[in-house]
PDB file of N, CA, C and O in Angstrom, chain B, residues numbered from 101:
ATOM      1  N   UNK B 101      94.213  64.353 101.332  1.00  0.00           N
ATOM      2  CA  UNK B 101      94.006  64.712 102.714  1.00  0.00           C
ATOM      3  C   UNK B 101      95.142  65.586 103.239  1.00  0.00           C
ATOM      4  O   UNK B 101      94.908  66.457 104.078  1.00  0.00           O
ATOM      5  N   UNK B 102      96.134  65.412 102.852  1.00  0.00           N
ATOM      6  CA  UNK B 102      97.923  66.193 103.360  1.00  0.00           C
ATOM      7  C   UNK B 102      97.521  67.374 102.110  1.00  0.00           C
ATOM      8  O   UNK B 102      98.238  68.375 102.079  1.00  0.00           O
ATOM      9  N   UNK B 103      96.796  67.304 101.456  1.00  0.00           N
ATOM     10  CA  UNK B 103      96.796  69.147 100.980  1.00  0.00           C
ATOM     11  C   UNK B 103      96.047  69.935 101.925  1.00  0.00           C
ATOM     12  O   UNK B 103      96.375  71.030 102.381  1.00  0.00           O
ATOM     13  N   UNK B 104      94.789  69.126 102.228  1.00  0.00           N
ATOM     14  CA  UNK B 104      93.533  69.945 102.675  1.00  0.00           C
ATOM     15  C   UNK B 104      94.297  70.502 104.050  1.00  0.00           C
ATOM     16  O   UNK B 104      94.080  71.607 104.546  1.00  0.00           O
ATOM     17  N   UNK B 105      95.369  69.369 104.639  1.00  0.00           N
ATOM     18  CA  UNK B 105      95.525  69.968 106.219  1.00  0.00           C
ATOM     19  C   UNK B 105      96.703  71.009 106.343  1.00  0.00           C
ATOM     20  O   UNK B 105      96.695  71.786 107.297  1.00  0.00           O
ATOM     21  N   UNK B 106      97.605  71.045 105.511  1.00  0.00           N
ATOM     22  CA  UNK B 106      98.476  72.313 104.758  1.00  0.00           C
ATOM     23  C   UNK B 106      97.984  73.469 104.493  1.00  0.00           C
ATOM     24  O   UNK B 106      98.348  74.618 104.744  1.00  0.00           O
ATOM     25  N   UNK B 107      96.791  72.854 103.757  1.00  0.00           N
ATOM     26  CA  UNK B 107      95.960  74.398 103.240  1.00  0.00           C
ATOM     27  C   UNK B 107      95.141  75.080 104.300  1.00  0.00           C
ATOM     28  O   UNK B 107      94.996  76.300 104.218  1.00  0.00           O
ATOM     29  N   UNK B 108      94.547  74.354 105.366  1.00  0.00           N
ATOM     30  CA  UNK B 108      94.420  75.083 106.810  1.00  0.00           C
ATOM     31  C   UNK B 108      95.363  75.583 107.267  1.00  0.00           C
ATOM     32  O   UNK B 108      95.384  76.763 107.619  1.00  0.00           O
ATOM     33  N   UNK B 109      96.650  74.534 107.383  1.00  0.00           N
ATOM     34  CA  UNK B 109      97.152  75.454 108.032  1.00  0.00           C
ATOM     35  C   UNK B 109      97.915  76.519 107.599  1.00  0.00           C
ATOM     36  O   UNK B 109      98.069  77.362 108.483  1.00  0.00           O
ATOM     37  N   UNK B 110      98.325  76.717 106.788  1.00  0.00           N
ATOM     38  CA  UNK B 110      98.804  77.932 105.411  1.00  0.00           C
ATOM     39  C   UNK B 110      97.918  79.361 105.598  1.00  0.00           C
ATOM     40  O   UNK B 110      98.267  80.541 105.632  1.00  0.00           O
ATOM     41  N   UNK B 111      96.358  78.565 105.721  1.00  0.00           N
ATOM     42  CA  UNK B 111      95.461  79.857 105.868  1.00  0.00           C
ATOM     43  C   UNK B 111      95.452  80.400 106.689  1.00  0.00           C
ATOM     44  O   UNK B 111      95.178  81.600 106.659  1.00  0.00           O
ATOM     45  N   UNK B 112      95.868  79.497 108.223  1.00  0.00           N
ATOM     46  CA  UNK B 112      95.461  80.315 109.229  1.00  0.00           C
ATOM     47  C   UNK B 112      96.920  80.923 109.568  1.00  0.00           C
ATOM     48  O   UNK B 112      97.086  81.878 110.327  1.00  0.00           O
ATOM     49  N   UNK B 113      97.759  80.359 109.022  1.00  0.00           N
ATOM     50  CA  UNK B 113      99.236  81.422 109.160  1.00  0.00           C
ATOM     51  C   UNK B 113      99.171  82.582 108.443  1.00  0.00           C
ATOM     52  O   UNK B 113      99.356  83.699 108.927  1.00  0.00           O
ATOM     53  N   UNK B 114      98.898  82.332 107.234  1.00  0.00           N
ATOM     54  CA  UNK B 114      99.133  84.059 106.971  1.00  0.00           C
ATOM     55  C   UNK B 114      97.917  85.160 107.474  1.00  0.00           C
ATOM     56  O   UNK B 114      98.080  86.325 107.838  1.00  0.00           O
ATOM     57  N   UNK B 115      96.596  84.353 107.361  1.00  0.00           N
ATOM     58  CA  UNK B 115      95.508  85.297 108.595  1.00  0.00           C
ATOM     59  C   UNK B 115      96.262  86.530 109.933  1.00  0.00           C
ATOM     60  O   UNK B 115      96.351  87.737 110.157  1.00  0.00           O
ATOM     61  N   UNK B 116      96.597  85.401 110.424  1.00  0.00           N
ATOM     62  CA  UNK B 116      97.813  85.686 111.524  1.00  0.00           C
ATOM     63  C   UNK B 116      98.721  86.556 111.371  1.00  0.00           C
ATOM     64  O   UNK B 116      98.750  87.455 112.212  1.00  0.00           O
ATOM     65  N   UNK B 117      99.766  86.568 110.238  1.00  0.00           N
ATOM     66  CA  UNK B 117     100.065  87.150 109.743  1.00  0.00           C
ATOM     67  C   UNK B 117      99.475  88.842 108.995  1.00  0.00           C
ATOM     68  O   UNK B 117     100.091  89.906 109.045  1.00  0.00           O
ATOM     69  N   UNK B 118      98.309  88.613 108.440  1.00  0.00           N
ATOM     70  CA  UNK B 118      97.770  90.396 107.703  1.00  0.00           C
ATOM     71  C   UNK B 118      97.267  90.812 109.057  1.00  0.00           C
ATOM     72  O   UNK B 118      97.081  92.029 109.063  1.00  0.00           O
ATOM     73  N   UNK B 119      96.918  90.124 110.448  1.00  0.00           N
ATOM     74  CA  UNK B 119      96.249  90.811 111.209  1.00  0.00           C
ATOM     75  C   UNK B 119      97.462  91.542 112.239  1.00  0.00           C
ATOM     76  O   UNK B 119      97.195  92.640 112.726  1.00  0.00           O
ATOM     77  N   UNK B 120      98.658  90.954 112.512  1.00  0.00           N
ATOM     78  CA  UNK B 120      99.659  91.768 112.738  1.00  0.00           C
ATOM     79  C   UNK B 120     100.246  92.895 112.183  1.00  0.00           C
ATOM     80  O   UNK B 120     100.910  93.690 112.849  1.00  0.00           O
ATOM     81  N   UNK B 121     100.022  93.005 110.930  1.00  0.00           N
ATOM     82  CA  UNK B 121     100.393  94.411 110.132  1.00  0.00           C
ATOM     83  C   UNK B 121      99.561  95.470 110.234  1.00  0.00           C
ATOM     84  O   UNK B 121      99.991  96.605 110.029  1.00  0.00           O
ATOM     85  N   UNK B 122      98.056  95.200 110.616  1.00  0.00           N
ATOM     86  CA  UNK B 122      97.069  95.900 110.812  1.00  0.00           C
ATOM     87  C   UNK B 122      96.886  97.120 111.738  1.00  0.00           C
ATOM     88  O   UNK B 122      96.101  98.029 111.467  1.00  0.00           O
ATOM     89  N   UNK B 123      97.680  97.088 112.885  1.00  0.00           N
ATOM     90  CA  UNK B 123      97.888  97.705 113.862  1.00  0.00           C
ATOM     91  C   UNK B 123      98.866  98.531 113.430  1.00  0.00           C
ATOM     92  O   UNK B 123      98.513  99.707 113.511  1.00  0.00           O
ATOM     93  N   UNK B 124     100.184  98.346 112.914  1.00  0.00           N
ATOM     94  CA  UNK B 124     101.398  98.953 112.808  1.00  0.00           C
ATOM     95  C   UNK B 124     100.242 100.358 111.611  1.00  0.00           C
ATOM     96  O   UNK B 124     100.407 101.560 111.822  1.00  0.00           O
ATOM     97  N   UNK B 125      99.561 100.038 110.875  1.00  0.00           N
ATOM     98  CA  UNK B 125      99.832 100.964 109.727  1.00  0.00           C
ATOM     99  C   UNK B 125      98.423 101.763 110.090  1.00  0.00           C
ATOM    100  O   UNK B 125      98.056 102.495 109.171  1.00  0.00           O
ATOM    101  N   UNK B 126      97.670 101.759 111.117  1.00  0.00           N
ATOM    102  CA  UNK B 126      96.269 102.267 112.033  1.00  0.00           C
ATOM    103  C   UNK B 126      97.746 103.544 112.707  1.00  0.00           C
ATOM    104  O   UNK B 126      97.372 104.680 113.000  1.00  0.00           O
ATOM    105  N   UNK B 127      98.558 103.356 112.796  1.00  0.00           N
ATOM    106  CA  UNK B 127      99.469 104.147 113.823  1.00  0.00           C
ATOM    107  C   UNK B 127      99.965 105.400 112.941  1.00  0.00           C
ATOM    108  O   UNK B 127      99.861 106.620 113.068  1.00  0.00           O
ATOM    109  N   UNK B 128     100.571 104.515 111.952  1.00  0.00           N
ATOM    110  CA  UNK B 128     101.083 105.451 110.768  1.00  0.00           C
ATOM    111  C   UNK B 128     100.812 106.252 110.125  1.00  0.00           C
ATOM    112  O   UNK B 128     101.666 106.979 109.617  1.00  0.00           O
ATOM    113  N   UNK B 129      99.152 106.438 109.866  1.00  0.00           N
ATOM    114  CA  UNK B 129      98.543 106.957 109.167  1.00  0.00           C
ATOM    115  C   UNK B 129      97.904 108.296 110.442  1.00  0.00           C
ATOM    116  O   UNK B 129      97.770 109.511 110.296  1.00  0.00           O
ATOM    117  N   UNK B 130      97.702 107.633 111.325  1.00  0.00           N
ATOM    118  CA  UNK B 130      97.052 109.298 112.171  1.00  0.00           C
ATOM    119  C   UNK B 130      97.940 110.575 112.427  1.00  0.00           C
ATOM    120  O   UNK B 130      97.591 111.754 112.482  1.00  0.00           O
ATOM    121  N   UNK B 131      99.425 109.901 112.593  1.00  0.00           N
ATOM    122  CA  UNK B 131     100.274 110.923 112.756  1.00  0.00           C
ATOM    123  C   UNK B 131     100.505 112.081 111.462  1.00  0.00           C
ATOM    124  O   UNK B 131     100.659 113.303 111.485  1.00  0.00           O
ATOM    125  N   UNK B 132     100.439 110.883 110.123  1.00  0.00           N
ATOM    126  CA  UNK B 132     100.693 111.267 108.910  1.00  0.00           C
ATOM    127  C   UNK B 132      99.332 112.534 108.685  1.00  0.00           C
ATOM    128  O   UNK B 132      99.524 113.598 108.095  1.00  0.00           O
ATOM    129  N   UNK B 133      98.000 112.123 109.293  1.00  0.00           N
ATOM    130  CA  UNK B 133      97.001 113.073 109.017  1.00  0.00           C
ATOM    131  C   UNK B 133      97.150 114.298 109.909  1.00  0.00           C
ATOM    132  O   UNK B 133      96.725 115.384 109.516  1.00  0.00           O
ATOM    133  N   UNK B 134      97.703 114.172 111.030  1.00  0.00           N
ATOM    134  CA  UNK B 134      97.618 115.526 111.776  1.00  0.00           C
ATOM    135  C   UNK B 134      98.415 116.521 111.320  1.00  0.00           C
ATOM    136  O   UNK B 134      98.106 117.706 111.446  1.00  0.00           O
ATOM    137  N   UNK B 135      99.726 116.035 110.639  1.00  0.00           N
ATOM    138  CA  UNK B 135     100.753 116.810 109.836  1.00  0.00           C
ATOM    139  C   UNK B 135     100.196 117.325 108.788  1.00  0.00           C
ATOM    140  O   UNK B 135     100.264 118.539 108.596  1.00  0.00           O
ATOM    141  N   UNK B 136      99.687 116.671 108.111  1.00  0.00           N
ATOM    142  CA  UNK B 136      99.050 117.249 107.065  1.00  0.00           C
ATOM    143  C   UNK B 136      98.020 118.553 107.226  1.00  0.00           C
ATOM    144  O   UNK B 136      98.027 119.544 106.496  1.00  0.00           O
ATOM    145  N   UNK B 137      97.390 118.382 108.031  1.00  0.00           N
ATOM    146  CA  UNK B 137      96.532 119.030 108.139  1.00  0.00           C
ATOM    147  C   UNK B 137      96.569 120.380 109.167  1.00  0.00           C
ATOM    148  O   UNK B 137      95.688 121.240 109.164  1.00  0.00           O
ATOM    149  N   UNK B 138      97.606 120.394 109.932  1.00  0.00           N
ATOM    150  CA  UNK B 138      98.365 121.533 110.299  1.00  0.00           C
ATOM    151  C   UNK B 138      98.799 122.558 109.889  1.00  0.00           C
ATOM    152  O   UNK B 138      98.669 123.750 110.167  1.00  0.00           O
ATOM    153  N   UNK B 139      99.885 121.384 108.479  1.00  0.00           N
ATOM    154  CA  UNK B 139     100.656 122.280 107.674  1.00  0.00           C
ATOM    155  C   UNK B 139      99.784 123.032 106.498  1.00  0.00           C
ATOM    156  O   UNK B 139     100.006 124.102 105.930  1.00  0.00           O
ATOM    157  N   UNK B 140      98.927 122.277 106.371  1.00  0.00           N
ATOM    158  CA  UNK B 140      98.073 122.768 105.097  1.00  0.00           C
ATOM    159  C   UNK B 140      97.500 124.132 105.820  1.00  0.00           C
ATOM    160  O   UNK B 140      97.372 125.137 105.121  1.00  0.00           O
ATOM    161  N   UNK B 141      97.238 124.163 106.878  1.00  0.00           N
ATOM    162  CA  UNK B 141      96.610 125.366 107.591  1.00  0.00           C
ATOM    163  C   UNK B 141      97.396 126.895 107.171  1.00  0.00           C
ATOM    164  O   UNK B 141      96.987 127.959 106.707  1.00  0.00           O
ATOM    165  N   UNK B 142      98.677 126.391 107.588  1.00  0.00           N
ATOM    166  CA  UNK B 142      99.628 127.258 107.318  1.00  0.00           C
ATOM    167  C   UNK B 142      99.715 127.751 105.931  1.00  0.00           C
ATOM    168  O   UNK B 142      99.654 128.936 105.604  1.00  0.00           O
ATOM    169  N   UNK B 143      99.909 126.421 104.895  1.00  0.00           N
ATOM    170  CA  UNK B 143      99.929 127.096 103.788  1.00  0.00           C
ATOM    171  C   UNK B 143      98.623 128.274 103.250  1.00  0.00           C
ATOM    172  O   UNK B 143      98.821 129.365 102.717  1.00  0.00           O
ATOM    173  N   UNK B 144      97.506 127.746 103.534  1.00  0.00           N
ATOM    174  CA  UNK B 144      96.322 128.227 103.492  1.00  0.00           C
ATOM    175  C   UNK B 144      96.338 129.974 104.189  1.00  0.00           C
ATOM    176  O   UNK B 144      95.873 130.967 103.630  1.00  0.00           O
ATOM    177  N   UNK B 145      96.887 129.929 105.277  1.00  0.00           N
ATOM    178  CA  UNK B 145      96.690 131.012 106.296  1.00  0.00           C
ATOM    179  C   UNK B 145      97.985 132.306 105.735  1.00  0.00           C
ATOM    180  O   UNK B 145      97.991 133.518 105.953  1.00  0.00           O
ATOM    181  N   UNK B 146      99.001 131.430 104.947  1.00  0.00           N
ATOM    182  CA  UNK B 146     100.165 132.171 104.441  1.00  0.00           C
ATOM    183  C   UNK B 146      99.986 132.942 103.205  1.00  0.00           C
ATOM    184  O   UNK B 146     100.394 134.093 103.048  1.00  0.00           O
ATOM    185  N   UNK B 147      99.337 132.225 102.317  1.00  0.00           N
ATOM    186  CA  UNK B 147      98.526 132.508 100.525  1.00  0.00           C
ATOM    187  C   UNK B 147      97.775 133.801 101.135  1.00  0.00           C
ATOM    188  O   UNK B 147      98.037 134.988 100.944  1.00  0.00           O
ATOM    189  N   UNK B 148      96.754 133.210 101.935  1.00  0.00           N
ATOM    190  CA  UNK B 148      96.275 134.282 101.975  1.00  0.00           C
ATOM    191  C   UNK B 148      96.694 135.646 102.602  1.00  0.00           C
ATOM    192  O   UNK B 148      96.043 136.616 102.216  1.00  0.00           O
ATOM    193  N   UNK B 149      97.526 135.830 103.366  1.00  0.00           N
ATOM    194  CA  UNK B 149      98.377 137.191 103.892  1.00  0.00           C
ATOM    195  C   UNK B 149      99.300 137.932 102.942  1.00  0.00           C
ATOM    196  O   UNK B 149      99.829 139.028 103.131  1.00  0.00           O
ATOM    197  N   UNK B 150      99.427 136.885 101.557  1.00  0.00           N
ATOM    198  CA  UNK B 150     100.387 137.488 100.945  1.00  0.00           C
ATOM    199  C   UNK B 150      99.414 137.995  99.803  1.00  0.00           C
ATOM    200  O   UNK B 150      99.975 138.818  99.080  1.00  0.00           O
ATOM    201  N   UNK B 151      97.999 137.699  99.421  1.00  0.00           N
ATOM    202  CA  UNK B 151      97.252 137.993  98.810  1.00  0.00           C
ATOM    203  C   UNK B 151      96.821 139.341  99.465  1.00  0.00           C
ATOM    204  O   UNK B 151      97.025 140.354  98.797  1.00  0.00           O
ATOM    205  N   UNK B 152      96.317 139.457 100.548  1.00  0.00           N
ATOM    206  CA  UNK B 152      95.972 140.432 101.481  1.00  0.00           C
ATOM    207  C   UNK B 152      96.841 141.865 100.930  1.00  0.00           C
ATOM    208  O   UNK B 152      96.399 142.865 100.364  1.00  0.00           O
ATOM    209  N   UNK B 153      98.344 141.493 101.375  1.00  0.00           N
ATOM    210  CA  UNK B 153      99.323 142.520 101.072  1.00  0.00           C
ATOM    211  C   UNK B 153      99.891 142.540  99.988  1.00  0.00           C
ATOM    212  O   UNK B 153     101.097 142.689  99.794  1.00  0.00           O
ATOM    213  N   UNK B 154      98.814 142.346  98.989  1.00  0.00           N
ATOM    214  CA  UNK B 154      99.902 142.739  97.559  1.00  0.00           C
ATOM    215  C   UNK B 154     100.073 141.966  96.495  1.00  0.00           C
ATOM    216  O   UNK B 154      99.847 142.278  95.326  1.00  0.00           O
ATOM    217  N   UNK B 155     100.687 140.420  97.121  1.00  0.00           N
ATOM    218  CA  UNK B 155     101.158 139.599  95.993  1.00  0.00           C
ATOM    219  C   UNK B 155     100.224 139.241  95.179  1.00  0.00           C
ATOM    220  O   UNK B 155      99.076 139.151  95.613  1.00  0.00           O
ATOM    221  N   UNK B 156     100.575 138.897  93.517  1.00  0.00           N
ATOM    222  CA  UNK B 156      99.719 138.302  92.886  1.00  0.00           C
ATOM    223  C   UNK B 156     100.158 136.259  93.376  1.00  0.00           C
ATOM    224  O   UNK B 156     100.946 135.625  94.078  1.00  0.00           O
ATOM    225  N   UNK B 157      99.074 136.036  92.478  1.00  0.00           N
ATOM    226  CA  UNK B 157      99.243 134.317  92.691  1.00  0.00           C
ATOM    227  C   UNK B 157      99.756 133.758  92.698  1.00  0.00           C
ATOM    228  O   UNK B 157      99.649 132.882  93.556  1.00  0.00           O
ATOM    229  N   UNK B 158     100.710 133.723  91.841  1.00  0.00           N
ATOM    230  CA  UNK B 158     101.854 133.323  91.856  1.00  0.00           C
ATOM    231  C   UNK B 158     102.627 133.270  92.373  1.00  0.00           C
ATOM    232  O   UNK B 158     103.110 132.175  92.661  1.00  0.00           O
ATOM    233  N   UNK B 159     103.259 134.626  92.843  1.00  0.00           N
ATOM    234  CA  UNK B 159     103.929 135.064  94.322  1.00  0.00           C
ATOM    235  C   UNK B 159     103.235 134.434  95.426  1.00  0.00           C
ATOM    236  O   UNK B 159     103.980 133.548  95.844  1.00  0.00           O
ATOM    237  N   UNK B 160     102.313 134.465  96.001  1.00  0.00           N
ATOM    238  CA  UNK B 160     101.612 133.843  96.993  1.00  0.00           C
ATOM    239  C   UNK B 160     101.891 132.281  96.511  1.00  0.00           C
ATOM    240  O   UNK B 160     102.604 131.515  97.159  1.00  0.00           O
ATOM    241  N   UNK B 161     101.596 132.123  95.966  1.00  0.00           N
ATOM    242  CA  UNK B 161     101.977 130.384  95.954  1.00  0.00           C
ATOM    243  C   UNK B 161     103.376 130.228  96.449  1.00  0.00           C
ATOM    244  O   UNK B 161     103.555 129.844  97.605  1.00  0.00           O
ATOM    245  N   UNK B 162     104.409 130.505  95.641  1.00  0.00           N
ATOM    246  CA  UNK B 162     105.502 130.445  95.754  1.00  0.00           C
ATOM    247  C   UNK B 162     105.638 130.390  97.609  1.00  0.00           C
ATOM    248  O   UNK B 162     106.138 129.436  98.206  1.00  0.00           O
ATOM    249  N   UNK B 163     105.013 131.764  98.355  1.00  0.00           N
ATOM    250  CA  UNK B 163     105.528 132.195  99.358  1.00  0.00           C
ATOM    251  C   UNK B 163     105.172 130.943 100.250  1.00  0.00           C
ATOM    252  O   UNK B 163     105.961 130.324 100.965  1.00  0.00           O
ATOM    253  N   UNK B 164     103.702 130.667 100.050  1.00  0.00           N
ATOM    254  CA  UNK B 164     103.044 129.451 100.894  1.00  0.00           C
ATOM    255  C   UNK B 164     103.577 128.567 100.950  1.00  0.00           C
ATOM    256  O   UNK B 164     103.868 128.018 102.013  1.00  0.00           O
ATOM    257  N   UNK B 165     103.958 128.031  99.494  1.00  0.00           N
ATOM    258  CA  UNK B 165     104.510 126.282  99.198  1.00  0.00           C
ATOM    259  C   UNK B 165     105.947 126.568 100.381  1.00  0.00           C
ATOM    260  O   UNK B 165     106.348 125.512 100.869  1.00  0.00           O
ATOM    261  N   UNK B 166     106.590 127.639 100.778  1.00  0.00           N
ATOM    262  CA  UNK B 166     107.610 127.738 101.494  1.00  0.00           C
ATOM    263  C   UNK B 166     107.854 127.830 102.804  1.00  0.00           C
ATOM    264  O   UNK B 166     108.975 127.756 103.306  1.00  0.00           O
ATOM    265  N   UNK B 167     106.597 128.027 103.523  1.00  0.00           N
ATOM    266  CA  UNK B 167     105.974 127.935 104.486  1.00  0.00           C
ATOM    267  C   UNK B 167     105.279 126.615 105.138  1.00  0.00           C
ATOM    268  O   UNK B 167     105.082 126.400 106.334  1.00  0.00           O
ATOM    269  N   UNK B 168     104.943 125.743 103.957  1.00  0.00           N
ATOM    270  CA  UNK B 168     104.054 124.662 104.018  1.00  0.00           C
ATOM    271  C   UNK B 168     105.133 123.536 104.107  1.00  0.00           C
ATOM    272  O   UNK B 168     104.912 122.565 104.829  1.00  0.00           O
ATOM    273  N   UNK B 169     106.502 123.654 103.268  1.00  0.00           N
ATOM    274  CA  UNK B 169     107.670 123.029 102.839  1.00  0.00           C
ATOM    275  C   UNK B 169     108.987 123.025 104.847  1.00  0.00           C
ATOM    276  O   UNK B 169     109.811 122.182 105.202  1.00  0.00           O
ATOM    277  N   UNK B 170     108.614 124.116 105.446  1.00  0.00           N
ATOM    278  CA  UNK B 170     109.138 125.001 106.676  1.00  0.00           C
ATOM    279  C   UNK B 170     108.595 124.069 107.830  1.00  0.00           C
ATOM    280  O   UNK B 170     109.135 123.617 108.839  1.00  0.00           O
ATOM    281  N   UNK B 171     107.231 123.943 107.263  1.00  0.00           N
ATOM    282  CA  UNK B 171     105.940 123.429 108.587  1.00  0.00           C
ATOM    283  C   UNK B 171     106.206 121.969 108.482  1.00  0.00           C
ATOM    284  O   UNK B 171     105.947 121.391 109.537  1.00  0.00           O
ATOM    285  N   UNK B 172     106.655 121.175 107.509  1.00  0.00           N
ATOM    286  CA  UNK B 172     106.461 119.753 107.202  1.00  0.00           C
ATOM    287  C   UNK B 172     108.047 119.251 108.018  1.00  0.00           C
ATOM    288  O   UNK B 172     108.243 118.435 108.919  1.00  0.00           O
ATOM    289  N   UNK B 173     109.020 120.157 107.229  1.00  0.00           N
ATOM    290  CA  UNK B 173     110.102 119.632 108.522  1.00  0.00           C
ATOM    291  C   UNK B 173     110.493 119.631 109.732  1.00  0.00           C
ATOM    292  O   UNK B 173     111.134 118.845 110.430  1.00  0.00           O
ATOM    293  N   UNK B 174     109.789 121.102 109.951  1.00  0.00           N
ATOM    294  CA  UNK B 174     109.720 121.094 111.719  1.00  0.00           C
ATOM    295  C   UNK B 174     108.791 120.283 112.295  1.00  0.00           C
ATOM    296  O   UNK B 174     108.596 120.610 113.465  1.00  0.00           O
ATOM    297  N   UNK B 175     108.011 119.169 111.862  1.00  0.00           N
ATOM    298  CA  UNK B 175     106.803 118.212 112.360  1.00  0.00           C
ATOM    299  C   UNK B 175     107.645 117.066 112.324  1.00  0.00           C
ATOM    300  O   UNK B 175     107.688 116.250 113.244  1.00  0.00           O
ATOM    301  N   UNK B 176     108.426 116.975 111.107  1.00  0.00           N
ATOM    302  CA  UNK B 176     109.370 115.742 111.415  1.00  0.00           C
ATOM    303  C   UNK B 176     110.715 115.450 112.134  1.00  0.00           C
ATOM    304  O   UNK B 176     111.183 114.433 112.647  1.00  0.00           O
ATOM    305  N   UNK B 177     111.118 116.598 111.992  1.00  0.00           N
ATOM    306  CA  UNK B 177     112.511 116.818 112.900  1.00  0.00           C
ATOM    307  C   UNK B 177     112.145 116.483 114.273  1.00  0.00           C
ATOM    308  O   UNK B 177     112.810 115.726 114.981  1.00  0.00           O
ATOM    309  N   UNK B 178     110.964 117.123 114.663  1.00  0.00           N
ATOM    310  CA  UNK B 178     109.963 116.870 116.180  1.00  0.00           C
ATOM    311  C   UNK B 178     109.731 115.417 116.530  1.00  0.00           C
ATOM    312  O   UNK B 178     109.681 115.045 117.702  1.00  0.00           O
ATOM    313  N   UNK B 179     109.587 114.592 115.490  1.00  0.00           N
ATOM    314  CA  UNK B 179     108.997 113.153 116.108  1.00  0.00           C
ATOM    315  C   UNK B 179     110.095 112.031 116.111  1.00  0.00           C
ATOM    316  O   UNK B 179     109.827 110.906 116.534  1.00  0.00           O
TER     317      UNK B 179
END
């Protein structure tokens, strides 16, 4: 009988427990998507201008990933 009423209450503590973490990481993750998806713009919008004018792929990668690398710290330096 002293397991069964432990083991309620055990369950309903850590319940309690995963549903408090739940909120914190709903927060974490939207900010994390808007960055992303900003910066990716940039990289996207950069490849292609350097494709436009000249560069081969490589070069354009290079130029983007530096742009995309530019965009990610000025989003975090910001928050």
């Amino acid at each position: 009988m002293k397991k069964m009423i432990f083991s309620a209450v055990a369950l309903v503590a850590f319940s309690f427990a995963g549903m408090a973490n739940e909120v914190v990481e709903k927060k974490v993750e939207s900010k994390v998507e808007s960055t992303q998806t900003g910066c990716h713009n940039v990289y996207l919008d950069t490849y292609q201008s350097a494709i436009d004018n000249g560069a081969n792929e490589t070069q354009a990668g290079k130029v983007a990933w530096d742009a995309y690398k530019s965009c990610t710290e000025k989003v975090l330096t910001q928050t």
